[in-house]
N, C-alpha and C positions, 0 to 999 in steps of 0.2 A: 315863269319868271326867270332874270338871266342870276349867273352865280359866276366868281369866278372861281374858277378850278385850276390845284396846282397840277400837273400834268406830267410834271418831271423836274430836276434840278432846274432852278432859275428858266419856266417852262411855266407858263399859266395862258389858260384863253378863257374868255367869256362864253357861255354855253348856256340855254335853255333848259332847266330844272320843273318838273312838278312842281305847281305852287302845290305847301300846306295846308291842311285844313283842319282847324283846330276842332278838339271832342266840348263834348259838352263840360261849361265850366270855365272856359280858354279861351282865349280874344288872341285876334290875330293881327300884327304890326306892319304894317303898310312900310318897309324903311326905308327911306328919303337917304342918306346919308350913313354912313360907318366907319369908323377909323381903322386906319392900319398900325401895329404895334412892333414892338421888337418881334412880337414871338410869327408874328405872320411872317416880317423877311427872314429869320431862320426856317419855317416853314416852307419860302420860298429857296432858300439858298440850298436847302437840305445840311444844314449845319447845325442844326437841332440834335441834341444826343441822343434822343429816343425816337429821332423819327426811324421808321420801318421794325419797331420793336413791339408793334401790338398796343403801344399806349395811345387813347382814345385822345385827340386832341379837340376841346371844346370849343366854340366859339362865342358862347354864352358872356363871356368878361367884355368882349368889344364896346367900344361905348358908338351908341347908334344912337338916331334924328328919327321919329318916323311918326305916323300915325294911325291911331287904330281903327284898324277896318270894322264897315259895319258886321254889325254878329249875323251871324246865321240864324235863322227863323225858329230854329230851332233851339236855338241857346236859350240858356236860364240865367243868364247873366246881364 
């Protein structure tokens, strides 16, 4: 799957990622679409206070389009 990755100050490419695969229990989101936020161009600018301090930045708040893949054969969901 592609991701974009910051690379360095105002420095981002597109790159081929491991697609996920979710454990059992967990559905996995096909995502169509994702917004960009304030905190991603500080992320991009490196003008974020904590960046390169260890603090884990999430990306779980983003609001995203997408839709759920089908489950794995194995799911119980």
């Amino acid at each position: 799957m592609r991701a974009l990755v910051v690379t360095a100050p105002r420095r981002a490419e597109v790159v081929e990622v491991p697609a996920p695969f979710p454990a059992p229990g967990q559905l996995l989101v096909d995502v169509e679409r994702v917004g960009i936020c304030g905190t991603d161009v500080e992320l991009y600018t490196a003008e974020m206070a904590y960046v390169g301090q260890g603090s884990p930045i999430s990306p779980a708040a983003r609001p995203r389009v997408g839709w759920t893949a089908p489950a794995s054969p194995t799911s119980t969901t």
